[in-house]
C-alpha positions as CSV (number, residue, x, y, z in Angstrom):
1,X,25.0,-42.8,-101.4
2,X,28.0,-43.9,-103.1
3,X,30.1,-43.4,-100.0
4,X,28.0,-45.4,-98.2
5,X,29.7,-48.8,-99.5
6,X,33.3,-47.7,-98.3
7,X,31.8,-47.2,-94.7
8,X,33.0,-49.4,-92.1
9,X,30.3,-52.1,-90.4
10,X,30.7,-50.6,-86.9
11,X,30.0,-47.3,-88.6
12,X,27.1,-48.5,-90.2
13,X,25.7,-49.9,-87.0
14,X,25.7,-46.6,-85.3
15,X,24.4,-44.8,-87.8
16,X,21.4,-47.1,-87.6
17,X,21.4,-46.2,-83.7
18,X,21.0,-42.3,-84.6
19,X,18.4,-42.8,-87.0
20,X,15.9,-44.9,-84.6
21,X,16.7,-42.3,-82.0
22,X,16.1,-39.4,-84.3
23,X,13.2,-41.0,-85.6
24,X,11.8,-42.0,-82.6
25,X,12.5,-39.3,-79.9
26,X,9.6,-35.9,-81.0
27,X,11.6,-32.8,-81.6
28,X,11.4,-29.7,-79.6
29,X,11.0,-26.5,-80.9
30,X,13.3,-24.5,-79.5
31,X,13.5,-20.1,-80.4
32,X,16.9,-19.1,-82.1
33,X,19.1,-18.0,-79.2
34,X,18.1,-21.2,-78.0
35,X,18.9,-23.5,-80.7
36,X,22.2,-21.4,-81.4
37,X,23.5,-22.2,-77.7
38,X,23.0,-26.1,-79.3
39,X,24.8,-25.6,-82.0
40,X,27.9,-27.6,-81.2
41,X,30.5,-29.7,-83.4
42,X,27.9,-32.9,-83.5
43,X,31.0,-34.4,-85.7
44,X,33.2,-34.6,-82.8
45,X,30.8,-36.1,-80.3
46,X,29.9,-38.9,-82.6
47,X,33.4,-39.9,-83.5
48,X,33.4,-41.0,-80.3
49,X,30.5,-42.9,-79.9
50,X,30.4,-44.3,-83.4
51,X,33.3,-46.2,-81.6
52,X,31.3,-48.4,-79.0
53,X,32.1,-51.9,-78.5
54,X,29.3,-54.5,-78.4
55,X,29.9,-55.2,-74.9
56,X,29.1,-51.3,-74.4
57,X,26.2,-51.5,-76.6
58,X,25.1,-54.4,-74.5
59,X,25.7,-52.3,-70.9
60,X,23.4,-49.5,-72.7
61,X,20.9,-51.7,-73.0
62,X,21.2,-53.3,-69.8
63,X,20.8,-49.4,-68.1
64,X,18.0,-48.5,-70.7
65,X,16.1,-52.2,-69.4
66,X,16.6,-51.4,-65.8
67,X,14.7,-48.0,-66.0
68,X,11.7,-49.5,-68.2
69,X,12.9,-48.0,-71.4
70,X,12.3,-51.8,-73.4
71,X,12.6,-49.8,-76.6
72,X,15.4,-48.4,-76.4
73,X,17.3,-51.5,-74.9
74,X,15.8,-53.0,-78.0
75,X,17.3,-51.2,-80.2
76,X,21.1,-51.5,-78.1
77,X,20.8,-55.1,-77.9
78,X,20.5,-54.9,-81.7
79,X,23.7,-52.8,-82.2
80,X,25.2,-55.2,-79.5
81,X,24.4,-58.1,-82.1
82,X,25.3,-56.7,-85.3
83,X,28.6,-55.5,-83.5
84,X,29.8,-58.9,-82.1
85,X,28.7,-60.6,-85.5
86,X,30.9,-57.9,-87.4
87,X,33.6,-58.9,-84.9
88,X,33.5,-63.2,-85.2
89,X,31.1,-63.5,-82.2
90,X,29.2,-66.0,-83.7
91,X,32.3,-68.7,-83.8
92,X,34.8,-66.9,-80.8
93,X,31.9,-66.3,-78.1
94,X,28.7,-68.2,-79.0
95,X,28.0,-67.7,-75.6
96,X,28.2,-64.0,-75.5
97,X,25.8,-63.8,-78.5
98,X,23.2,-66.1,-77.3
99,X,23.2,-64.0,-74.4
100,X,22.7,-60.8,-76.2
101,X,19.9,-62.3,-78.2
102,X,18.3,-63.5,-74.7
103,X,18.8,-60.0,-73.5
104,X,16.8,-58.7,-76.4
105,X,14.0,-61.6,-75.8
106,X,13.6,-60.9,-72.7
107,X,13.0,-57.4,-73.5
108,X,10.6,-57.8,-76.7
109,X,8.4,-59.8,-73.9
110,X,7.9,-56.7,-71.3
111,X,6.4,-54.6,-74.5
112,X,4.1,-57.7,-75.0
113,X,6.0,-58.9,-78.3
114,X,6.1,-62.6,-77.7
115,X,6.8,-63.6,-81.2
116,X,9.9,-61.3,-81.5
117,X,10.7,-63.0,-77.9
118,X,10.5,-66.8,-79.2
119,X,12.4,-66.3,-82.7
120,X,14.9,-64.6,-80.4
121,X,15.0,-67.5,-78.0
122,X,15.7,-69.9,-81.2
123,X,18.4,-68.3,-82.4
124,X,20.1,-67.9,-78.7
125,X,19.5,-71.7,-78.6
126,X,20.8,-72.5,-82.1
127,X,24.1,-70.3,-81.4
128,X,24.2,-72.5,-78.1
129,X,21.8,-75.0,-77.3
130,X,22.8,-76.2,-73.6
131,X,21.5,-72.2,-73.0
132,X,18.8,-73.2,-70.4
133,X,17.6,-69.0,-69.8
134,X,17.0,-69.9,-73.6
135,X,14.9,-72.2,-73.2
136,X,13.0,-70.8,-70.0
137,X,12.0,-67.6,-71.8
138,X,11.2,-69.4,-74.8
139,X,8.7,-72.0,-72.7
140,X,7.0,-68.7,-70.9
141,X,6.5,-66.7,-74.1
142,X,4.9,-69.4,-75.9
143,X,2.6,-70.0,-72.8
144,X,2.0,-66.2,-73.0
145,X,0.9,-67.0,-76.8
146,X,-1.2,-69.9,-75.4
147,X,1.1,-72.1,-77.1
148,X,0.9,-74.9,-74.3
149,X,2.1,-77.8,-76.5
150,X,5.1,-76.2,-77.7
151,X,5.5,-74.4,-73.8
152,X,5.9,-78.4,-73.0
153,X,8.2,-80.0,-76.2
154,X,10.7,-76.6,-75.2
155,X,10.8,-77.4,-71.7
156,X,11.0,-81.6,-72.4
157,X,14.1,-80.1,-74.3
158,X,15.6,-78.0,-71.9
159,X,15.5,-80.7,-69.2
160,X,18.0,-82.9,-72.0
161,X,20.8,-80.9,-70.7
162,X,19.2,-80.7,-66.8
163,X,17.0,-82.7,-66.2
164,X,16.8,-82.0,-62.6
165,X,16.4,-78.7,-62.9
166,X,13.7,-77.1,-60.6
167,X,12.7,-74.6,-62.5
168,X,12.3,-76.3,-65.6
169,X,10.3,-79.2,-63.2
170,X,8.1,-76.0,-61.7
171,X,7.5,-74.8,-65.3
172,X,5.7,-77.9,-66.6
173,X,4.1,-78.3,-64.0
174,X,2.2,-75.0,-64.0
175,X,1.8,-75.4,-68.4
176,X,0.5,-78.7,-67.0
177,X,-2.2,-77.4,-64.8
178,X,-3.4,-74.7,-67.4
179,X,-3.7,-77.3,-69.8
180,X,-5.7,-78.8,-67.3
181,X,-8.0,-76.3,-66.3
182,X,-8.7,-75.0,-70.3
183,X,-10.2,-78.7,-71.1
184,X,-11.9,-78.6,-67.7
185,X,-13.1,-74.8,-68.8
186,X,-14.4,-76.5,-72.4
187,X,-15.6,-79.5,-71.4
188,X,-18.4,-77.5,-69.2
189,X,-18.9,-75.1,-71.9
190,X,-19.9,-78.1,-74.1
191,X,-22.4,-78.8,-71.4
192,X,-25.9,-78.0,-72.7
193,X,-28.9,-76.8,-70.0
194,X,-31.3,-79.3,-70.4
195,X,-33.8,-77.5,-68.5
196,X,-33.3,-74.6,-71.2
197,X,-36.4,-73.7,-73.3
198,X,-36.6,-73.0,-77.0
199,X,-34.8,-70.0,-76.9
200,X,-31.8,-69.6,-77.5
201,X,-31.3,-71.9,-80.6
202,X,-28.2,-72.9,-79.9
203,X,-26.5,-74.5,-77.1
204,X,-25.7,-73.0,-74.1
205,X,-24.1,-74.5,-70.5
206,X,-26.4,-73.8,-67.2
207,X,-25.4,-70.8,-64.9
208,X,-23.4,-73.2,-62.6
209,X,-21.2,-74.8,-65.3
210,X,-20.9,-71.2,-66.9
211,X,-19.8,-69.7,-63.8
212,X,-17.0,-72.5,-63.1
213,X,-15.5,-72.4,-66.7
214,X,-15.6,-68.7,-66.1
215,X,-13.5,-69.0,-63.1
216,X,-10.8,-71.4,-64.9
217,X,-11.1,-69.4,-67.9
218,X,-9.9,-66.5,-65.8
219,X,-7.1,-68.2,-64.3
220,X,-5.8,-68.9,-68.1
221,X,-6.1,-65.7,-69.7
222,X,-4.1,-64.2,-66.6
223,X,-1.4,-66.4,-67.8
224,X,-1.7,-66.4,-71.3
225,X,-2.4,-62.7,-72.2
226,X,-1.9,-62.8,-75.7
227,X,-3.9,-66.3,-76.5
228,X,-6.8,-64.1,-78.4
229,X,-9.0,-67.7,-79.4
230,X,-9.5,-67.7,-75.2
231,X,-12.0,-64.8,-75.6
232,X,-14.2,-66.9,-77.7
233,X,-14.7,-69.3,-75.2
234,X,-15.0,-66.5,-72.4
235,X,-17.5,-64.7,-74.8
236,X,-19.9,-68.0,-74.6
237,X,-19.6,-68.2,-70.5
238,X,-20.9,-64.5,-70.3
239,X,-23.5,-64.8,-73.0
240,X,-24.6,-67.9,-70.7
241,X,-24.4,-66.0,-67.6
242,X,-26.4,-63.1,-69.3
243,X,-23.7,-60.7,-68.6
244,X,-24.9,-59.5,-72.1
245,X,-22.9,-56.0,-72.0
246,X,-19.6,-57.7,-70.6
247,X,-20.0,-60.3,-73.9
248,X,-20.4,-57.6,-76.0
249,X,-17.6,-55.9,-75.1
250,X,-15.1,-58.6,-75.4
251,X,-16.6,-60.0,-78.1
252,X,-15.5,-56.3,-80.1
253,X,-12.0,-57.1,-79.2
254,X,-12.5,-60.8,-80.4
255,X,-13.5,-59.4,-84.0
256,X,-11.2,-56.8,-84.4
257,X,-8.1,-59.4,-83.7
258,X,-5.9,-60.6,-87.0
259,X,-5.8,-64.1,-85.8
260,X,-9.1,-65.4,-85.7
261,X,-10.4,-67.8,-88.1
262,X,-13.9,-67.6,-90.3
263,X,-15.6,-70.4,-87.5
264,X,-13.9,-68.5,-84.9
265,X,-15.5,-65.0,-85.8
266,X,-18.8,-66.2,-86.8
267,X,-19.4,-67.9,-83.5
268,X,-18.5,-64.8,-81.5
269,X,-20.6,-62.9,-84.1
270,X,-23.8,-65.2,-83.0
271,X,-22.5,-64.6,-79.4
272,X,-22.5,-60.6,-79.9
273,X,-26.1,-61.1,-82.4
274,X,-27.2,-63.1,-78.4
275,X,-26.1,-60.1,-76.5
276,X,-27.4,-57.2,-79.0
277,X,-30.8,-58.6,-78.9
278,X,-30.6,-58.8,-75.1
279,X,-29.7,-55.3,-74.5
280,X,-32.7,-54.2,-76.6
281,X,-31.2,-53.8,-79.8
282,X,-32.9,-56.8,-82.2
283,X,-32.4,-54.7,-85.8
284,X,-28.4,-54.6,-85.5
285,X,-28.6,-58.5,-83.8
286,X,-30.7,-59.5,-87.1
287,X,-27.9,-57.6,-89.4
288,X,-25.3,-59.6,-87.5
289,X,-26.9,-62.9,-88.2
290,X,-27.2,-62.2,-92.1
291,X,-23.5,-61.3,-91.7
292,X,-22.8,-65.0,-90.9
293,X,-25.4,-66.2,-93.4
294,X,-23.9,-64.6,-96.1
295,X,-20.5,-66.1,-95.8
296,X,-22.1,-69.3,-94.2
297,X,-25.4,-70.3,-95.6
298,X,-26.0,-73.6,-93.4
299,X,-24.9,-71.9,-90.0
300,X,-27.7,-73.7,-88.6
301,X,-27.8,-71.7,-85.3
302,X,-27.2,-68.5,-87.2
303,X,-30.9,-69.1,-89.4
304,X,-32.0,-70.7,-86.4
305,X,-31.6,-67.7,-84.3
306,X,-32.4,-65.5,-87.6
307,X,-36.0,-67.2,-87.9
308,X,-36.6,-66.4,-84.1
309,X,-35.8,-62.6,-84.2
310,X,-37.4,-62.1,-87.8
311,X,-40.9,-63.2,-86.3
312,X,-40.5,-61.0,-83.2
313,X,-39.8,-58.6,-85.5
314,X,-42.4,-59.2,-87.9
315,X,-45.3,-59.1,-84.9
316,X,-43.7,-55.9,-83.3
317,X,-43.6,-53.8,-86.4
318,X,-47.4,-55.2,-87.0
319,X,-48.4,-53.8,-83.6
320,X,-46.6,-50.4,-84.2
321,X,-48.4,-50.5,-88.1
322,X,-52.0,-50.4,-86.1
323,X,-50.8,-47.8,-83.7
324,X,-49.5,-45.6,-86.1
325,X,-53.3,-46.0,-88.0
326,X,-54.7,-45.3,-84.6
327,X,-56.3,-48.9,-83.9
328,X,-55.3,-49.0,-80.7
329,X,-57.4,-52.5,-79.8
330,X,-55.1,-54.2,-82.6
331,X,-51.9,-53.2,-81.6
332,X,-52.6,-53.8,-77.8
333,X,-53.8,-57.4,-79.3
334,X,-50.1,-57.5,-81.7
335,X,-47.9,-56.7,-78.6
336,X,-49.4,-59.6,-76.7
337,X,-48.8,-61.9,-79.1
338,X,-45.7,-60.5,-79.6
339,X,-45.0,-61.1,-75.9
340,X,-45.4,-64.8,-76.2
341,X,-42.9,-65.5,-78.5
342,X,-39.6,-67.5,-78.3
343,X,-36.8,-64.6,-78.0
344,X,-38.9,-61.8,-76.4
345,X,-36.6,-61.3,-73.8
346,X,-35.2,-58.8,-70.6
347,X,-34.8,-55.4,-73.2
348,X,-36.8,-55.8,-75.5
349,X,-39.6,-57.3,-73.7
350,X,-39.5,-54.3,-71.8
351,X,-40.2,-52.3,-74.6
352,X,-43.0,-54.0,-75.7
353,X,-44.7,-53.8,-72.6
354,X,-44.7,-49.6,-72.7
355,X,-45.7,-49.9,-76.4
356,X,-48.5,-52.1,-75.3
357,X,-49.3,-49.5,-72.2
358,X,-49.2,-46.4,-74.8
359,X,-52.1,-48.5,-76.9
360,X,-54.3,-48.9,-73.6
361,X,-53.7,-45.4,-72.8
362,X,-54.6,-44.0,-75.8
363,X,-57.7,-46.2,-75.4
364,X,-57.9,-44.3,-71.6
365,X,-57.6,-48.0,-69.8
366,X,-55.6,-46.7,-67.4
367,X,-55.3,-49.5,-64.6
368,X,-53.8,-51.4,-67.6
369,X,-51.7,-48.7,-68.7
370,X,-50.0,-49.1,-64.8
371,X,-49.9,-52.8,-64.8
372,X,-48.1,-52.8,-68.2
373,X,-45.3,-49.8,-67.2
374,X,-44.9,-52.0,-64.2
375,X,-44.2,-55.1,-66.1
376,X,-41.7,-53.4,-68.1
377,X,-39.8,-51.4,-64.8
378,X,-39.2,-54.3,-63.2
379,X,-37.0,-55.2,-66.7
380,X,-35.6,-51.9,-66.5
381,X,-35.6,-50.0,-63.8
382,X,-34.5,-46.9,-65.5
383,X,-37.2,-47.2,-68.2
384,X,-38.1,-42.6,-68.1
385,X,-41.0,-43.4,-70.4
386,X,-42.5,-46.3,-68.3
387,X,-41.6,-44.2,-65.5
388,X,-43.8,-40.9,-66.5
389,X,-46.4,-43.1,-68.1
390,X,-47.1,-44.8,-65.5
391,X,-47.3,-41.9,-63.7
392,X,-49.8,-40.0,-65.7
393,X,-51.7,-42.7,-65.5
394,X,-52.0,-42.9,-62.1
395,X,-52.7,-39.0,-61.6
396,X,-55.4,-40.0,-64.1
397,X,-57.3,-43.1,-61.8
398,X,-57.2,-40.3,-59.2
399,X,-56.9,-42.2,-55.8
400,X,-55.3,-41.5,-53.0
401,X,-52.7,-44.2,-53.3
402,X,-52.3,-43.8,-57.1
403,X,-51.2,-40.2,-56.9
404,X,-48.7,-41.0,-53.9
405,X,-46.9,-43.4,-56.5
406,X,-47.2,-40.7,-59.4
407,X,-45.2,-38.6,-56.9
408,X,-42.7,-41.2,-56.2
409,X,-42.7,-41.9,-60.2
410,X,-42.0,-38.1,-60.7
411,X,-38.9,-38.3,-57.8
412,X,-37.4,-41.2,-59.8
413,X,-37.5,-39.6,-62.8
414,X,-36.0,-36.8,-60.9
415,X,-33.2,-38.3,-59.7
416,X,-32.1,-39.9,-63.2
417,X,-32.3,-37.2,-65.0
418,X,-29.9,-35.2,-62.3
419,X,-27.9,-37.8,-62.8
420,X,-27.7,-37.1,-66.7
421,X,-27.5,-33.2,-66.0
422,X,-30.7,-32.7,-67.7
423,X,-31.9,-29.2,-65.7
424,X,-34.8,-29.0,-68.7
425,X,-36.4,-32.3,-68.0
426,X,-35.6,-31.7,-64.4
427,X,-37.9,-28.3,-64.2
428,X,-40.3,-29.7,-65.7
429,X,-40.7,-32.7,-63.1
430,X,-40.5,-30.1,-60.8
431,X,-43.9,-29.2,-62.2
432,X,-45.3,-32.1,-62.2
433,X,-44.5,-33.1,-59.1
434,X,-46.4,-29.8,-57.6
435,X,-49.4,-30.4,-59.3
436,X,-49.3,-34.6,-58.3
437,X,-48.9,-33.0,-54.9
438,X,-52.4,-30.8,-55.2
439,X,-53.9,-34.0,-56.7
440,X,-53.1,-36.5,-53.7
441,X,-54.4,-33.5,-51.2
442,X,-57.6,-33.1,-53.5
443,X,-57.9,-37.1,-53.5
444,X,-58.3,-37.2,-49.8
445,X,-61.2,-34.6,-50.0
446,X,-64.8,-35.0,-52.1
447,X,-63.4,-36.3,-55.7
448,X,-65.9,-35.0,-58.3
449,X,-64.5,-37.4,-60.8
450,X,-65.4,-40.4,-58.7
451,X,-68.4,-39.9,-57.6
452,X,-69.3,-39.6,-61.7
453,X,-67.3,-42.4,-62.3
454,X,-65.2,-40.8,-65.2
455,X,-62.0,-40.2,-65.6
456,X,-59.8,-37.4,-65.2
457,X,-59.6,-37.1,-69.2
458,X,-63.2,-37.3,-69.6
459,X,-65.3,-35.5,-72.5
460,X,-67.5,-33.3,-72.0
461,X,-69.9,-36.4,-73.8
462,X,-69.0,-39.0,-71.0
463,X,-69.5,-36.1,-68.4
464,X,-73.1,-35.8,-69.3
465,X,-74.0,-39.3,-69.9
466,X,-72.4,-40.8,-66.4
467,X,-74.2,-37.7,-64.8
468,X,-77.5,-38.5,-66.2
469,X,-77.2,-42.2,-65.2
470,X,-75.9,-41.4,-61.9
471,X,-78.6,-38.4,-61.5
472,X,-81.4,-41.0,-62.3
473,X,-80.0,-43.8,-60.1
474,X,-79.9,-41.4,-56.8
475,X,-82.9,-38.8,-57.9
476,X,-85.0,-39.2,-54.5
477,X,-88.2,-39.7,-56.3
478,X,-86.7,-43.5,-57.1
479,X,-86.4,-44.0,-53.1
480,X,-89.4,-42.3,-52.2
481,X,-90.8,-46.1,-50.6
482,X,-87.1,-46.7,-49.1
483,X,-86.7,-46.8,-45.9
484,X,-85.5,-42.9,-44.2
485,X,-81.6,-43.9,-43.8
486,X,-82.2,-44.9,-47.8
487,X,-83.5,-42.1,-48.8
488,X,-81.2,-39.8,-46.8
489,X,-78.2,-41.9,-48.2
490,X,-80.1,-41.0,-51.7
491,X,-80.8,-37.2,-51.1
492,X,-76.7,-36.6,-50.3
493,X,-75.5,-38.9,-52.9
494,X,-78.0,-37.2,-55.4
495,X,-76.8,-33.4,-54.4
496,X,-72.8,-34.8,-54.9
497,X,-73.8,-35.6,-58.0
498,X,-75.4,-32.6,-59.4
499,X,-72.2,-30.8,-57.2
500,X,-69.4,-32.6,-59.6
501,X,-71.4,-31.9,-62.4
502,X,-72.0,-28.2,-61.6
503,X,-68.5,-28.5,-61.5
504,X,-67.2,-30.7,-64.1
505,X,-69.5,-29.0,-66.9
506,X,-68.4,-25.8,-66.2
507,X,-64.7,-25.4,-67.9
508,X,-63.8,-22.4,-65.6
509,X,-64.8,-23.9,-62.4
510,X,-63.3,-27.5,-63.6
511,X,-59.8,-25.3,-64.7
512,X,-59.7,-24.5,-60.7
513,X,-60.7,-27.4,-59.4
514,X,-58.2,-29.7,-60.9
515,X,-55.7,-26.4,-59.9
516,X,-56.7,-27.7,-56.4
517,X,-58.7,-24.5,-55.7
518,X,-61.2,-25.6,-53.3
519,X,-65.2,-26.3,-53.3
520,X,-65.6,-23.8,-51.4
521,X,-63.7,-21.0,-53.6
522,X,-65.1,-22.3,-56.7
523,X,-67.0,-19.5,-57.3
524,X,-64.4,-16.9,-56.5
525,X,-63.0,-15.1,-59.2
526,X,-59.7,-14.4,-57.4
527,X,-59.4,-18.1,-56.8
528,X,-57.0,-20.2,-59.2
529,X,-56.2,-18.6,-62.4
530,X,-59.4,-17.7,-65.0
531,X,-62.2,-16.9,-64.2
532,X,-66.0,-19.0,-64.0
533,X,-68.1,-18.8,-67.3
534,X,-71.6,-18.6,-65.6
535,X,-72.1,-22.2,-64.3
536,X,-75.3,-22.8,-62.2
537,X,-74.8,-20.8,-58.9
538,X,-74.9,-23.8,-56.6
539,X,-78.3,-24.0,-57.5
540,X,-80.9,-26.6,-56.3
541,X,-80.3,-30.4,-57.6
542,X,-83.8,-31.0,-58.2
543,X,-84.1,-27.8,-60.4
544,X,-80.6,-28.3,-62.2
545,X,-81.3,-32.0,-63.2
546,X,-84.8,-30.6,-64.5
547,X,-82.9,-28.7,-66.7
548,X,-80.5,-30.8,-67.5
549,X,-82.9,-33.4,-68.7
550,X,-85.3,-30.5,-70.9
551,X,-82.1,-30.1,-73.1
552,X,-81.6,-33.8,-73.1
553,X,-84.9,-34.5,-74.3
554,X,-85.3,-36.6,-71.2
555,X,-88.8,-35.3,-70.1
556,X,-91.8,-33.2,-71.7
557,X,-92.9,-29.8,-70.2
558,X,-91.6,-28.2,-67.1
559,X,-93.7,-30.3,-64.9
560,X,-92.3,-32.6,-62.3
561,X,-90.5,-35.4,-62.7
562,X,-91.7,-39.0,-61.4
563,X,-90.0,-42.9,-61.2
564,X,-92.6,-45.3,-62.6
């Protein structure tokens, strides 16, 4: 250290150079017979370059700029300085150094460091003001910074010493046009949609005015790159145009930035709050709301919005409260209402819809079950639960159109979860679409289920009481004065009846029927998998109905029975 102060200036400038290239350059780990073939006098070679002129300084840099290496031409340009200061530069050559400076401006801009650019640009205009390059590069890194104002006063001074200059002409004219197009861009963003309903609580421009400040906004950015308050405004034109993922995105790079102010991050946080809820996500939304209401109390968009997503939230968590305690009719009742309320929108409405089809399913309304799954697909297309739900449901209504769209249900599924790489879920579909397959051939033939009028996730209860009412609706006895095509219509519909319930009351036989084992092989122990427990033999309706209704209680004795 205490050598340090008898050191020469020059020398002192190249030691700097070694130490930002030894700092900067990663070492390489070399093995010993490799690193002793590098092991040469080091002393000798710097002598000679510790010797270097500005001027070659300022050529080094020049080569470094020309093959993209900004950083290293950086660093040159500042030895270049430092060297032609040390040698009376400033008052010899202002020219020369102004130029170096420029040099190193024009540099700091390529690696996107328009602040270095500009204070380099002063100095090189200070040291010689008629230096119109100067003055150029200033004027395009301050529109780079979005400083159009400035751009403008830089280039009014330039054209002092030129004032015919094209370039510097050209130049205002295009600072002139973005200036232009960014009050054109926020004058339409002002704009509110009058035809807008309630929701959203603060103002936003229609699609059309969105879309065109959009397209200016575009054009600005492009030439201001490093003008970070532009995404703001761009956050609000995509939250308008409900490009709610785009918003969300920029709106992270809007927060995350060092020069926004408090107003400017709390409107892009109510921006990002807009798109969170939109894509489905109303908890995080709400916590980004109380984020501006804690530092701003009388945002009155933030409580605003806040009051609108706090009810939706309130009613959704009171319809999943009754379906967690199994009162399915409640919660059914809590998601409709739910439904109807200012903010229940694209994502999340979707999911309110499949919470209300899981209530009516669990409550076996299946045609509801498919409406509400529907509802919610055409939200989401890629909704698996709505997908498989509605599905189910369909296999359970039974017809012959319902289990074609359980199969197509089943084949979307498919496909989306090949698309994840999910070969669990995707044998399992496999599955399921085999047996949807047996259901749609079995739904063309005699349907057991239908002609009892249950479902396919009937009890053994509802089995017995739709085949008592349907037994006593087509027993021939109640059509004995009808005329012959009546009572023939009665007799077949009557032995279909005590058919399905043969069937349907017999678990073994129902196990292979819904297999798709056929009628006709019911009976057959090699049929299906199990095996029949007992069941009635295809005996005769009249006589199993008789017995059916003894152990009802439905009729006294064994004797006949007869329609008053």
């Amino acid at each position: 250290p205490h050598l340090i102060i008898f050191l020469s200036p020059r020398l002192l400038i190249s030691c700097y150079y070694y130490y930002y290239i030894l700092a900067t350059t990663p070492r390489l780990i070399m093995a010993d017979t490799e690193y002793d073939e590098m092991d040469v006098d080091m002393n000798s070679q710097a002598s000679d370059e510790f010797d270097m002129t500005h001027a070659e300084y300022k050529e080094e840099g020049n080569a470094a700029y020309k093959r993209k290496d900004y950083r290293t031409a950086i660093v040159n340009y500042t030895l270049a300085i430092e060297a032609a200061r040390a040698d009376g530069a400033e008052k010899d050559d202002p020219v020369l150094l102004a130029t170096y400076y420029n040099n190193r401006a024009a540099a700091s801009t390529m690696i996107l460091q328009y602040d270095d650019a500009v204070n380099d640009c002063e100095t090189s205009i200070t040291i010689h003001p008629p230096f119109l390059k100067a003055y150029m590069r200033k004027s395009k890194a301050q529109v780079s910074l979005g400083q159009l104002q400035e751009a403008t006063a830089t280039l009014c001074k330039a054209a002092i010493h030129d004032p015919n200059n094209s370039a510097i002409v050209q130049q205002k004219q295009e600072v002139s046009k973005l200036t232009q197009r960014l009050e054109l861009a926020r004058q339409l963003l002002d704009k509110t949609n009058k035809k807008a309903p309630v929701y959203p609580p603060f103002p936003l421009p229609g699609t059309r005015d969105a879309q065109q400040a959009l397209n200016q906004l575009n054009v600005v950015i492009a030439s201001c790159p490093a003008w970070r308050a532009l995404l703001s405004d761009k956050t609000k034109a995509l939250v308008a145009l409900n490009r709610v993922n785009e918003a969300y995105t920029l709106s992270t790079s809007v927060i995350r930035s060092k020069d926004g102010s408090n107003h400017h991050n709390s409107t892009v946080i109510l921006y990002r709050a807009f798109a969170l809820h939109h894509m489905g996500n109303l908890d995080d939304a709400v916590k980004h709301l109380k984020q501006i209401l804690s530092g701003d109390p009388d945002n009155k968009s933030a409580f605003s919005f806040f009051k609108v997503l706090k009810a939706l939230g309130k009613k959704k968590a009171e319809g999943d409260g009754y379906y967690k305690a199994r009162n399915f009719e409640q919660a059914a009742e809590a998601y409709s209402e739910a439904l109807a309320l200012d903010g229940c929108v694209e994502q999340y409405r979707a999911k309110l819809f499949f919470n209300r089809a899981c209530a009516h399913a669990n409550e076996r309304k299946h045609s509801n079950v498919v409406e509400d799954c529907t509802e919610a697909l055409k939200l989401d297309s890629e909704y698996v639960k709505a997908i498989m739900r509605r599905a189910a449901s369909n296999l359970l209504i039974g017809g012959e159109s319902e289990c074609a769209q359980a199969i197509r249900d089943y084949e979307s599924a498919m496909d989306l979860a090949e698309k994840r790489g999910d070969e669990a879920t995707q044998k399992d579909l496999k599955k399921k679409i085999r047996a949807a397959q047996v259901q749609l051939k079995r739904s063309k033939q005699k349907d057991f289920y239908k002609i009892l009028n249950v479902g396919r996730d009937a009890t053994e209860a509802e089995i017995k009481k739709s085949y008592r009412k349907s037994a006593l609706k087509w027993h021939p006895d109640r059509h004995a004065n009808s005329t012959e095509e009546k009572k023939l219509e009665a007799e077949k519909t009557f032995r279909d009846v005590n058919l399905a319930y043969e069937v349907l009351s017999d678990a073994g036989k129902k196990q292979k029927y819904d297999s798709g084992v056929d009628v006709e092989d019911l009976d057959n122990p090699h049929a299906g998998q199990g095996h029949g427990h007992g069941g009635h033999g295809g005996m005769d309706p009249n006589v199993l109905f008789q017995m059916f209704m003894q152990q009802q209680g439905g009729m006294g004795g064994g004797g006949g029975f007869h329609f008053g």
